[in-house]
VOPATI-733012 format. One record per residue (C-alpha): residue in three letters; x negated, y, z negated. Coordinates in nm, 4 decimals. Example, Ala and Ser with C-alpha at 12.3 -4.5 7.8 and 13.67 -1.06 7.14 Angstrom:
pt res = ala&X = -1.2300&Y = -0.4500&Z = -0.7800
pt res = ser&X = -1.3670&Y = -0.1060&Z = -0.7140
% end
This chain:
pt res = unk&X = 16.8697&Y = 9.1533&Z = 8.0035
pt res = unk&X = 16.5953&Y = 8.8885&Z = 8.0752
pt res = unk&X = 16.3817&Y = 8.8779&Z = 8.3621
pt res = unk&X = 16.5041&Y = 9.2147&Z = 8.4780
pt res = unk&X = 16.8613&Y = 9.0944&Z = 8.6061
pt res = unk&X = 17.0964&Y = 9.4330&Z = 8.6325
pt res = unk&X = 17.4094&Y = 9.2549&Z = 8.6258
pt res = unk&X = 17.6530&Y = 8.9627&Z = 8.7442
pt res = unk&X = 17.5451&Y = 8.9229&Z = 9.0887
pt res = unk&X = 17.2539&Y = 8.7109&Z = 8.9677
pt res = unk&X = 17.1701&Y = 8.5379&Z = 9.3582
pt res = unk&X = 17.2070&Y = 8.8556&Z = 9.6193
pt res = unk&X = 17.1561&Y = 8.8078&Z = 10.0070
pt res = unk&X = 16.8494&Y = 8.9826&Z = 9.9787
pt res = unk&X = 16.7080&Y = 8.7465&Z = 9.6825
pt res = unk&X = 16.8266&Y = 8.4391&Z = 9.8617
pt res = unk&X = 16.6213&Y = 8.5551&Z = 10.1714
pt res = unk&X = 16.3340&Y = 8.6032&Z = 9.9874
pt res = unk&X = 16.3145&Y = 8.2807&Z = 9.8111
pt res = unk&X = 16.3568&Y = 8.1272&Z = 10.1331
pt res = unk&X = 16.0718&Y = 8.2867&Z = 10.2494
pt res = unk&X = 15.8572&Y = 8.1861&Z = 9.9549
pt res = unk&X = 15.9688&Y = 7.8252&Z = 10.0496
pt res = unk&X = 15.9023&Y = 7.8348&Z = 10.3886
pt res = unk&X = 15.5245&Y = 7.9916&Z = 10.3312
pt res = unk&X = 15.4349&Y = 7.8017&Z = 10.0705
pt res = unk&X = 15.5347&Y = 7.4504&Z = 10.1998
pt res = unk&X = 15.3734&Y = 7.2028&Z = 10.4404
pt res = unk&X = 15.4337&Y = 7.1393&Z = 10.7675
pt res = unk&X = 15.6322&Y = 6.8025&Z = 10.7223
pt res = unk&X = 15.8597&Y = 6.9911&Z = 10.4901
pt res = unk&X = 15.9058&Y = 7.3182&Z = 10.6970
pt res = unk&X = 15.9628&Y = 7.2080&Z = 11.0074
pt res = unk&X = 16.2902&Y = 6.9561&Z = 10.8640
pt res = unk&X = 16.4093&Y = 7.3033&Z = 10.7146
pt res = unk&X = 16.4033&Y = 7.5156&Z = 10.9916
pt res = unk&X = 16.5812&Y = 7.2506&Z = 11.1765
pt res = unk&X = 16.8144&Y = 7.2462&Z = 10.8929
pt res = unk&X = 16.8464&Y = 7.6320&Z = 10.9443
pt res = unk&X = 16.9017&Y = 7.5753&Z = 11.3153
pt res = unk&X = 17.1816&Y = 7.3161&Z = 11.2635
pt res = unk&X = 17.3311&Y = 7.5492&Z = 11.0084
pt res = unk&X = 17.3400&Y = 7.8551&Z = 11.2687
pt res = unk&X = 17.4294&Y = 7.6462&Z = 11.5520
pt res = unk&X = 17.7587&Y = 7.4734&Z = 11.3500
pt res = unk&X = 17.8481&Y = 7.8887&Z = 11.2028
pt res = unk&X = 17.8270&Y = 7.9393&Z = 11.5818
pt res = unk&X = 18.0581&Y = 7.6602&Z = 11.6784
pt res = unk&X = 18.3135&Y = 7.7379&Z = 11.4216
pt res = unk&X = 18.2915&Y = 8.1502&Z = 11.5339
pt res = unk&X = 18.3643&Y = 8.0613&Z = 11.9097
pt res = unk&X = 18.6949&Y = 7.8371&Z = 11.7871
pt res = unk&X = 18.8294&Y = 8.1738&Z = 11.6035
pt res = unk&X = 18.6571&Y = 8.4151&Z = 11.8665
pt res = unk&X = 18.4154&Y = 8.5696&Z = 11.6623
pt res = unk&X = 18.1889&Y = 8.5939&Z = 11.9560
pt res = unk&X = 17.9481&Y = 8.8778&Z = 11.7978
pt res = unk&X = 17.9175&Y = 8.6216&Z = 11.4909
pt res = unk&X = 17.8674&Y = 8.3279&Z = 11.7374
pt res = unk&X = 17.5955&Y = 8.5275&Z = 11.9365
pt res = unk&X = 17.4360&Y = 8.6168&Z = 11.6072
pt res = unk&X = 17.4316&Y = 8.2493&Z = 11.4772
pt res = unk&X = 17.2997&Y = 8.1018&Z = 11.8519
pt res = unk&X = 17.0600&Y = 8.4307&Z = 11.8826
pt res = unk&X = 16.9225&Y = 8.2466&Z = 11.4938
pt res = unk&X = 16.8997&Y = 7.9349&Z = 11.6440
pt res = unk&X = 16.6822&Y = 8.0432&Z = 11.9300
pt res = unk&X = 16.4492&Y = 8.2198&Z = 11.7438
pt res = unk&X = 16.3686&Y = 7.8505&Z = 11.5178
pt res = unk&X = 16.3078&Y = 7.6659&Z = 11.8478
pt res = unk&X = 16.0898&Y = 7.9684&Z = 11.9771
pt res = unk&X = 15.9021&Y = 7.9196&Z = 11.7000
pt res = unk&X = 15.8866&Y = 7.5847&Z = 11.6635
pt res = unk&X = 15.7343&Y = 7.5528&Z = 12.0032
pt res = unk&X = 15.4682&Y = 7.8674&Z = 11.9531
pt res = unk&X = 15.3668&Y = 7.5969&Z = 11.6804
pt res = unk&X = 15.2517&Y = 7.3081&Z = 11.8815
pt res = unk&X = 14.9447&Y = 7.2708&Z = 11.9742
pt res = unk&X = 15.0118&Y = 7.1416&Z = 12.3358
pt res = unk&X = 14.6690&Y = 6.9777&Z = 12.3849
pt res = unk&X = 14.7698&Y = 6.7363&Z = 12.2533
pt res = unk&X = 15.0691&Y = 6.5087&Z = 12.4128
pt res = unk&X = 15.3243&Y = 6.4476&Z = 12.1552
pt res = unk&X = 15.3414&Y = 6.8190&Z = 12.1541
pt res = unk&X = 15.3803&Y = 6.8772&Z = 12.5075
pt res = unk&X = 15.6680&Y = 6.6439&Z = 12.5055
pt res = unk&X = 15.8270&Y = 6.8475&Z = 12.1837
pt res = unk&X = 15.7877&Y = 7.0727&Z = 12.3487
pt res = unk&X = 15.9862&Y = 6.9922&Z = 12.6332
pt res = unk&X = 16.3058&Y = 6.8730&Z = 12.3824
pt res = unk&X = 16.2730&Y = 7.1827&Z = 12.2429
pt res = unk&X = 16.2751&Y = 7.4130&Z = 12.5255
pt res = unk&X = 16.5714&Y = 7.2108&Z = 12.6764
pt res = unk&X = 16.7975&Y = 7.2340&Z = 12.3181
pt res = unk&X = 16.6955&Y = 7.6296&Z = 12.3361
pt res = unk&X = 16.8461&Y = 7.6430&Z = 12.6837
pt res = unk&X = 17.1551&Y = 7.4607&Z = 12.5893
pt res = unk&X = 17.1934&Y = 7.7268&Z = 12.3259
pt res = unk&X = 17.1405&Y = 7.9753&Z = 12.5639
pt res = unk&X = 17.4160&Y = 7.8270&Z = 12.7922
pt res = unk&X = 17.6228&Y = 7.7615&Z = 12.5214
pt res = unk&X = 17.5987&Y = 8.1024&Z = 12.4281
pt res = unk&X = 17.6605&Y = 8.2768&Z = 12.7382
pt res = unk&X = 17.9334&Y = 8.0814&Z = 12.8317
pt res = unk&X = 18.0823&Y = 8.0339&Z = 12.4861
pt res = unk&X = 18.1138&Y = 7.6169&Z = 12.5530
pt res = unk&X = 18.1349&Y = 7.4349&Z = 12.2466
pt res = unk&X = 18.0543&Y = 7.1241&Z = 12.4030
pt res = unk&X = 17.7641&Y = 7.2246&Z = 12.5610
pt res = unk&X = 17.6393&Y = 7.3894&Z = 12.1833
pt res = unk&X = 17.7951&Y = 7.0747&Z = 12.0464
pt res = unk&X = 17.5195&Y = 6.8660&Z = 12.2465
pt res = unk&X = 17.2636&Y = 7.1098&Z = 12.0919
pt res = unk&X = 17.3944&Y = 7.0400&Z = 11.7421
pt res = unk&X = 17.3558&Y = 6.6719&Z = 11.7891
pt res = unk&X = 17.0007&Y = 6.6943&Z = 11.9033
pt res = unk&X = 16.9346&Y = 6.9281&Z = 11.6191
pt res = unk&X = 17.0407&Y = 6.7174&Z = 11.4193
pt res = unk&X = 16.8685&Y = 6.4432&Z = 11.5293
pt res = unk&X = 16.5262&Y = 6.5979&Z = 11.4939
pt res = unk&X = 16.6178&Y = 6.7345&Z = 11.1482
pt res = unk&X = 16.6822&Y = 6.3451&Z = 11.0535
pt res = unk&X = 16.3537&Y = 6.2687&Z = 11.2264
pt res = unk&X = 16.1399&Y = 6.5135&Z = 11.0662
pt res = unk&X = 16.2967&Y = 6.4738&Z = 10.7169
pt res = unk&X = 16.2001&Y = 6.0920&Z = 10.7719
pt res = unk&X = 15.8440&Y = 6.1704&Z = 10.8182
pt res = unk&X = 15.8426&Y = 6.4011&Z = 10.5227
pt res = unk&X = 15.9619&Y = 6.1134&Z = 10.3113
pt res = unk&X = 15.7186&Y = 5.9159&Z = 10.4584
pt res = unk&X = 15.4400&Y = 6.1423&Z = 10.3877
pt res = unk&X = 15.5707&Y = 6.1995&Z = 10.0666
pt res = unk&X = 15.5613&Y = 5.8532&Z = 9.9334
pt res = unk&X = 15.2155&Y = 5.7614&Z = 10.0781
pt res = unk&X = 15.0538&Y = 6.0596&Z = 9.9026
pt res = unk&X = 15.2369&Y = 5.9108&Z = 9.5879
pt res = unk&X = 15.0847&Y = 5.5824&Z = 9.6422
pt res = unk&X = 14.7481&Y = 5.7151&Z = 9.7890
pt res = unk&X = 14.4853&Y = 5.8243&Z = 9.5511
pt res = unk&X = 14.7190&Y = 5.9015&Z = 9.2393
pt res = unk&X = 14.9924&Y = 6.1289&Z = 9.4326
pt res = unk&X = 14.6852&Y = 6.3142&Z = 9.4908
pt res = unk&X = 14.7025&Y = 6.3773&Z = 9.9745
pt res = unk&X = 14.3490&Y = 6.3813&Z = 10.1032
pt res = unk&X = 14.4350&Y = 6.3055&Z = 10.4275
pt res = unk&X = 14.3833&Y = 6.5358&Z = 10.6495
% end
């Protein structure tokens, strides 16, 4: 058996999480930051979807996920400068709407969450392709900006 597989169950939880982890360490800002949004949307909609069938341990889980992102996400910024103040503002205001969303188990309060999520995943994907494609044309694909 090649590369030291045991068996059939070639991509376990644990092996998933761990290559996620890889991804997220190893990648830059402008591509981190659209995938922990993209994480946050993801645990946000599981959340949604638990609440219709009244899987509220599940939901809290999921929202609980979704938190944690934004709480990190703002421990990122560095709020000296402005931008980041005001991110950080959006983002504190999204993690109390999952808070009250949670709490009270209102889908259209975590629904308004999920759409600003969302948002900000589009956003920050957007400036990833844009960073992407001026390092391509900048200097040979080689980015010394810095």
């Amino acid at each position: 058996m090649a590369g030291g597989r045991t068996g059939g169950d070639d991509v376990t939880p644990t092996g998933y999480r761990a290559y996620q982890k890889v991804q997220v360490e190893t990648a830059s800002p402008y591509k981190w930051i659209p995938m922990l949004f993209r994480e946050a949307c993801i645990s946000t909609e599981m959340a949604i979807e638990a609440i219709g069938r009244k899987d509220y341990p599940l939901a809290n889980e999921r929202l609980i996920k979704a938190q944690e992102i934004l709480m990190e996400l703002m421990g990122a910024l560095d709020l000296r400068v402005e931008i980041a103040q005001n991110l950080h503002q959006l983002y504190a205001y999204i993690h109390g709407l999952l808070v009250e969303g949670n709490v009270k188990k209102d889908t259209a309060v975590l629904g308004q969450a999920l759409g600003m999520l969302k948002e900000l995943y589009e956003t920050w994907s957007a400036a990833e392709r844009s960073v992407q494609a001026g390092a391509a044309t900048a200097g040979g694909g080689v980015s010394v900006a810095r």
